[in-house]
C-alpha positions as CSV (number, residue, x, y, z in Angstrom):
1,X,34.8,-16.9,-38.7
2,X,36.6,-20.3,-38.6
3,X,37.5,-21.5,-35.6
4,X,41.4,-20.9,-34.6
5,X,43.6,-24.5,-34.7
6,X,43.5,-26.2,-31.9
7,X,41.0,-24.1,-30.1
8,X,37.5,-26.2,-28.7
9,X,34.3,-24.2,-29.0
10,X,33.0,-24.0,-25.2
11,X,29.5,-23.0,-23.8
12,X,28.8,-22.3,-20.4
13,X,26.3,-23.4,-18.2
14,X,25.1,-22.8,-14.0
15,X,24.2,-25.7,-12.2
16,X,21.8,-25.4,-9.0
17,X,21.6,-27.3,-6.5
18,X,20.9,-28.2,-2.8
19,X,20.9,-32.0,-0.8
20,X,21.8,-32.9,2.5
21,X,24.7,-32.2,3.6
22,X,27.6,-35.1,3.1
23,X,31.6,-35.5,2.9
24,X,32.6,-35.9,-1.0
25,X,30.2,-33.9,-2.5
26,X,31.6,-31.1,-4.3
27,X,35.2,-33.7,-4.9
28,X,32.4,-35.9,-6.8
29,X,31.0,-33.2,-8.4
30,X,34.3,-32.0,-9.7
31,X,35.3,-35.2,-10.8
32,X,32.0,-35.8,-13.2
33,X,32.6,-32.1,-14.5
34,X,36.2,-33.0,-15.2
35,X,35.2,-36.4,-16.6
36,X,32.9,-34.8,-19.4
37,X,35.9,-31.8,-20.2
38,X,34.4,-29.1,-18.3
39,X,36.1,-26.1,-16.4
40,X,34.7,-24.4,-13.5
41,X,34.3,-20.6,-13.5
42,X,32.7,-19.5,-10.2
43,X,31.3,-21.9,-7.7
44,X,29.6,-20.7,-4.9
45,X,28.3,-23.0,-1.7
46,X,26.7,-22.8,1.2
47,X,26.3,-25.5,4.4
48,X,23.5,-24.5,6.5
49,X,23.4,-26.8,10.1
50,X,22.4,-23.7,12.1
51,X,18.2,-24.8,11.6
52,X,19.2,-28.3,12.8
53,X,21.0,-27.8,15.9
54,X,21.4,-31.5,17.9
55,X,20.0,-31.4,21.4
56,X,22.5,-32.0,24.3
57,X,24.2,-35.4,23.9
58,X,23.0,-36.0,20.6
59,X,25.9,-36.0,17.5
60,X,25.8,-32.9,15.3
61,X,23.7,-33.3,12.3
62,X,25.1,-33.1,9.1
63,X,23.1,-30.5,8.0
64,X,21.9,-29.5,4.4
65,X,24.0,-28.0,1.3
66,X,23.6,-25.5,-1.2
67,X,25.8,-24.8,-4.1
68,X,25.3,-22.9,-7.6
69,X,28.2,-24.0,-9.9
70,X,29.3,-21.9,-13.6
71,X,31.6,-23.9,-15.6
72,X,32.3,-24.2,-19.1
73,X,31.8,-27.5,-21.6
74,X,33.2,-28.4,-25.1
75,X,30.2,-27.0,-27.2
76,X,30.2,-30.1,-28.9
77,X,28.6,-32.0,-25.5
78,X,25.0,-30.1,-25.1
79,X,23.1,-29.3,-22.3
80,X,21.2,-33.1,-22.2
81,X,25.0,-35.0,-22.3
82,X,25.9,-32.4,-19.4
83,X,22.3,-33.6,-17.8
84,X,22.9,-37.2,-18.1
85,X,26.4,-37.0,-16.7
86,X,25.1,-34.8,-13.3
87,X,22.2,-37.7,-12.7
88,X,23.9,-40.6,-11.4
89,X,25.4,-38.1,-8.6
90,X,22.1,-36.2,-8.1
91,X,19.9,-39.4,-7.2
92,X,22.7,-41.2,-4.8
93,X,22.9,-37.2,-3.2
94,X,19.2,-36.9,-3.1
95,X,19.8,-33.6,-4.8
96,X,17.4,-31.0,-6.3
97,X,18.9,-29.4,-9.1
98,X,18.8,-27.6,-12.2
99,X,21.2,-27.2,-15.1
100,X,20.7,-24.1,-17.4
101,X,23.0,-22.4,-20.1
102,X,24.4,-19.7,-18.7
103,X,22.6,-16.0,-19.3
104,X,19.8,-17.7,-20.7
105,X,16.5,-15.6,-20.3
106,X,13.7,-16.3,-18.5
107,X,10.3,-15.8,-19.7
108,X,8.9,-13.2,-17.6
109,X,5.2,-12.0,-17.3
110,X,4.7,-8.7,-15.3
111,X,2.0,-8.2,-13.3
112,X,0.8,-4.3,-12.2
113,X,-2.3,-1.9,-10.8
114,X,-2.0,1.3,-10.6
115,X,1.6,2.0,-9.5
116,X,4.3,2.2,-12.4
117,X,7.6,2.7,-10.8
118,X,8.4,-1.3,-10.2
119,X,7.1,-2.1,-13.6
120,X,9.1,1.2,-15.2
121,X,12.5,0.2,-13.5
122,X,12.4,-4.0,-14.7
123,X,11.3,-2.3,-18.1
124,X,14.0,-0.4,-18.2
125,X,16.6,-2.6,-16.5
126,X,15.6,-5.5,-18.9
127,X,16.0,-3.2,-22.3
128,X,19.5,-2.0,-21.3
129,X,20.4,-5.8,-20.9
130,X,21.3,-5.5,-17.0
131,X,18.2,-8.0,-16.3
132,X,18.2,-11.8,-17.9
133,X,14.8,-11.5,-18.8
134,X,12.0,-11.9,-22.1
135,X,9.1,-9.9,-20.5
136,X,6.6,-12.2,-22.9
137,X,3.8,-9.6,-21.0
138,X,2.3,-7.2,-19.4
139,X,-1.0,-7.7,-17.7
140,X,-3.0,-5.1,-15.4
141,X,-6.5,-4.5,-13.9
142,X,-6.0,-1.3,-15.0
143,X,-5.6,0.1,-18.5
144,X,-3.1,3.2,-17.2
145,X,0.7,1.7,-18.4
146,X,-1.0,0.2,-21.8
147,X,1.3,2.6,-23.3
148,X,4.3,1.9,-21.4
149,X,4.4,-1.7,-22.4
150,X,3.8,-1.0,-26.0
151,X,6.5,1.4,-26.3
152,X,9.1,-0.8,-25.0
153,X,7.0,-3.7,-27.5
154,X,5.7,-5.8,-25.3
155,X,1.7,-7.1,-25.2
156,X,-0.3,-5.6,-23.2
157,X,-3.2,-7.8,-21.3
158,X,-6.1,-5.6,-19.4
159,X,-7.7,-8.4,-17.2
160,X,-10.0,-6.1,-15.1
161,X,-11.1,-7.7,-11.7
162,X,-13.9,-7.7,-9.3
163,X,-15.4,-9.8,-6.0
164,X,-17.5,-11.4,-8.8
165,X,-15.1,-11.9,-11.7
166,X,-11.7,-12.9,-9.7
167,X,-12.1,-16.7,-10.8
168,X,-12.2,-15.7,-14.6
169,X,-9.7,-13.0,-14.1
170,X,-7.7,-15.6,-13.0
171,X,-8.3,-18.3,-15.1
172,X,-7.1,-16.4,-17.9
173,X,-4.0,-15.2,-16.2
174,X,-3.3,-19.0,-16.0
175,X,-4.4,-19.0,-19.8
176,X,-1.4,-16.9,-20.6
177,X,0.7,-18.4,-18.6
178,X,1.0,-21.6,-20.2
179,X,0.3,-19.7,-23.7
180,X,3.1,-17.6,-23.4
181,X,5.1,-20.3,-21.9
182,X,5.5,-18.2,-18.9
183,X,8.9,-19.5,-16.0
184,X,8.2,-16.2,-13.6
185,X,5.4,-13.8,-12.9
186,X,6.2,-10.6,-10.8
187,X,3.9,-8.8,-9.1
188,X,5.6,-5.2,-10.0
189,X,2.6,-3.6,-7.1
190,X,-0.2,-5.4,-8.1
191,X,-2.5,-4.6,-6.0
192,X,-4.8,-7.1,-5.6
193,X,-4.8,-10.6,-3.0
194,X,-4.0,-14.0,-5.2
195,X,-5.9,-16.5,-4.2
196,X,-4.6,-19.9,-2.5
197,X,-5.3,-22.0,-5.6
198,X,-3.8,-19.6,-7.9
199,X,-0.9,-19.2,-5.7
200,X,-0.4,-22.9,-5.5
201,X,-0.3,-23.0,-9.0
202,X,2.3,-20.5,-9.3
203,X,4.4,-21.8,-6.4
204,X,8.4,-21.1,-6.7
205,X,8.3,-18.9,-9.5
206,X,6.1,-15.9,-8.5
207,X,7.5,-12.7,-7.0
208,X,5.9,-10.1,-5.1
209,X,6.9,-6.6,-3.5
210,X,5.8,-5.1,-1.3
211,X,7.0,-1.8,1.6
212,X,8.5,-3.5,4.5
213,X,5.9,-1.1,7.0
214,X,3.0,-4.0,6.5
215,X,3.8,-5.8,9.8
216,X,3.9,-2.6,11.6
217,X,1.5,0.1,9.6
218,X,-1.6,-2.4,7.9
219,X,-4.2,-0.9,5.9
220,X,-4.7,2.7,3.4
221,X,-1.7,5.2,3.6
222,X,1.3,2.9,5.7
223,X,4.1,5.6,4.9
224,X,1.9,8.3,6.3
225,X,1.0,6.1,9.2
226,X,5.0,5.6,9.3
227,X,5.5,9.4,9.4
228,X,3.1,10.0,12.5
229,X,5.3,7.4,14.0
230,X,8.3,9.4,13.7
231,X,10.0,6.2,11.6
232,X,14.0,6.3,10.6
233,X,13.7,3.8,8.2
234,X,12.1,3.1,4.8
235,X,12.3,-0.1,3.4
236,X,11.0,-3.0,1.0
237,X,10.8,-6.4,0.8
238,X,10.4,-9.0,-2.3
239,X,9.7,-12.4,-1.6
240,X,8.0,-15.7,-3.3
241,X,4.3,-15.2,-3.5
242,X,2.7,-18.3,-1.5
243,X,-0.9,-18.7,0.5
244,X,0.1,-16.4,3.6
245,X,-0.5,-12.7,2.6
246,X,3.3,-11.0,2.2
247,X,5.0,-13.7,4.4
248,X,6.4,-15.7,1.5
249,X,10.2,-16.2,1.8
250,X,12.2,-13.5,1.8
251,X,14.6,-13.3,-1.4
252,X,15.9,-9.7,-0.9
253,X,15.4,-6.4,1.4
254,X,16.1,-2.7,0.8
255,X,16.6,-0.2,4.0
256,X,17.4,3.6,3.5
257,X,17.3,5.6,6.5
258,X,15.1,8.6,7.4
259,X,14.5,11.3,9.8
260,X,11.9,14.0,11.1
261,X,12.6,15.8,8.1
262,X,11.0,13.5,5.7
263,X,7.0,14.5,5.0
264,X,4.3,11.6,3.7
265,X,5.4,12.8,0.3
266,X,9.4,12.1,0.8
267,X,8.5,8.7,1.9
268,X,6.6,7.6,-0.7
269,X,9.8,8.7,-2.7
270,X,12.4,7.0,-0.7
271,X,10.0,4.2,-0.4
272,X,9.8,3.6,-4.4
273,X,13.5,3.4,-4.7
274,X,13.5,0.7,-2.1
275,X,11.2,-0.9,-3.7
276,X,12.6,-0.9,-7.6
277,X,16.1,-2.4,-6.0
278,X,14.7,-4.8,-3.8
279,X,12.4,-6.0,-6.7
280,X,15.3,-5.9,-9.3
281,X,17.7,-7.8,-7.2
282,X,15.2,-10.8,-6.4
283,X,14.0,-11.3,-10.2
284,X,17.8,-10.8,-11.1
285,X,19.0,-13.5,-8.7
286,X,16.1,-15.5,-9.3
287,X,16.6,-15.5,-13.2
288,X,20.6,-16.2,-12.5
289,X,19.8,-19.8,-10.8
290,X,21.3,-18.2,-7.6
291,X,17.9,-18.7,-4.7
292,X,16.9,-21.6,-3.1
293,X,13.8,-22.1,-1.0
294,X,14.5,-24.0,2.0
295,X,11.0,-23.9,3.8
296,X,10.1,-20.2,5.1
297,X,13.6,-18.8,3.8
298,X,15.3,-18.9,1.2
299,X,19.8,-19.0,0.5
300,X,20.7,-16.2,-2.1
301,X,24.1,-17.4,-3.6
302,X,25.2,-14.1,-4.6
């Protein structure tokens, strides 16, 4: 269909970003998006000074910002136009930043063991379009959800692992990383420990998730260490994968509460359903543009 007269084609984009903190910023922002024809959508921003807190008699510090930004451009001016016209800001700002069109998918690989309900629920999220995601793959230790990941048409890798063969195993999940072009890997309950040079590699765009009872309840069975305990709450956490075992920064949290009447079984059930949302949520807001690690923790711009 032709284009109506006097109507401009538009394409929208999200910006990311976060810099220290500084008067002018989003005015000069504005004005460069204005400059090159664009119209903002939805901003959302975020100043964080509470981490830098001046000692007595020193000045307040100005702090750091955080801002994800979804406008819309003539279609005519392209994401590298849009790129070029954000750069002179970014470097006087110090900012990191990324500029993506908006909704565009992320290449996903999924990660799983033995446990399918994490893997079953992004499966299912991503085919009904709620997820921005291109699951590109599906690799295991295990050969139990080959199946699964055929029926919803998606490659299936079985990369068993061992003491012996952990270096291989992962030296080909590298392999398909970069073959498969690979921006995220979630570990949907993969249950085995990354190592620090693998985790390096796949700093800032690798997700884990795991139940929030680790801290407390370590080892075999936590939820039925949880129910000797007498907990009132079940919950998960998912968080970027990094060298320290499940103490990556947090991205999001689930918490449903409990009481005596739960058995080992119940928990495991209320437990799973923490775990899909907390999962889903993190890969969601990850994919969006809308997380930014700041050291140990991360600012969700939801």
């Amino acid at each position: 269909m032709d284009a109506q007269p006097g109507r401009v084609d538009t394409a929208d984009y999200v910006l990311t970003l976060d810099c220290p903190d500084a008067p002018g910023i989003v005015h000069s922002l504005s004005g460069v998006l204005l400059d090159a024809g664009c119209d903002i959508v939805d901003n959302r921003q975020f100043s964080d000074r509470q981490h830098l807190r001046a000692k007595p008699g020193e000045p307040e510090p100005d702090g750091h910002f955080f801002m994800r930004l979804h406008f819309s451009a003539p279609a005519s001016t392209g994401l590298e136009r849009l790129k070029a016209a954000v750069e002179p800001l970014a470097q006087r700002h110090h900012m990191r930043w990324q500029l993506r069109p908006h909704g565009a998918k992320r290449r996903v690989l999924i990660m799983v063991s033995k446990f399918e309900h994490c893997l079953n629920d992004l499966l299912f999220r991503t085919r009904t379009g709620e997820l921005p995601l291109e699951v590109v793959a599906v690799v295991s230790n295990h050969l139990d959800h080959q199946r699964l990941a055929e029926w919803h048409g998606i490659p299936f890798f079985h990369v068993p692992i061992t003491a012996a063969t952990k270096p291989a195993a992962e030296a080909r999940l590298l392999e398909l990383v970069d073959e498969l072009e690979v921006e995220l890997v979630v570990l949907a309950r993969y249950m085995q420990v990354l190592s620090d040079g693998l985790t390096q590699k796949l700093e800032g765009k690798a997700i884990n998730i795991h139940h929030s009872f680790l801290p407390s309840f370590k080892g075999a069975k936590p939820y039925h260490q949880a129910y000797a305990r007498g907990v009132k709450t079940v919950g998960a956490t998912a968080h970027y994968v990094n060298s320290e075992l499940d103490e990556g920064p947090i991205i999001s949290q689930q918490v449903v509460e409990v009481d005596h009447a739960f058995g080992p079984d119940d928990l495991v059930a209320a437990g799973r359903d923490t775990e899909c949302k907390a999962l889903s949520n993190a890969v969601r807001w990850h994919c969006e543009g809308r997380v930014i690690v700041q050291g140990n923790r991360t600012v969700v711009l939801r």
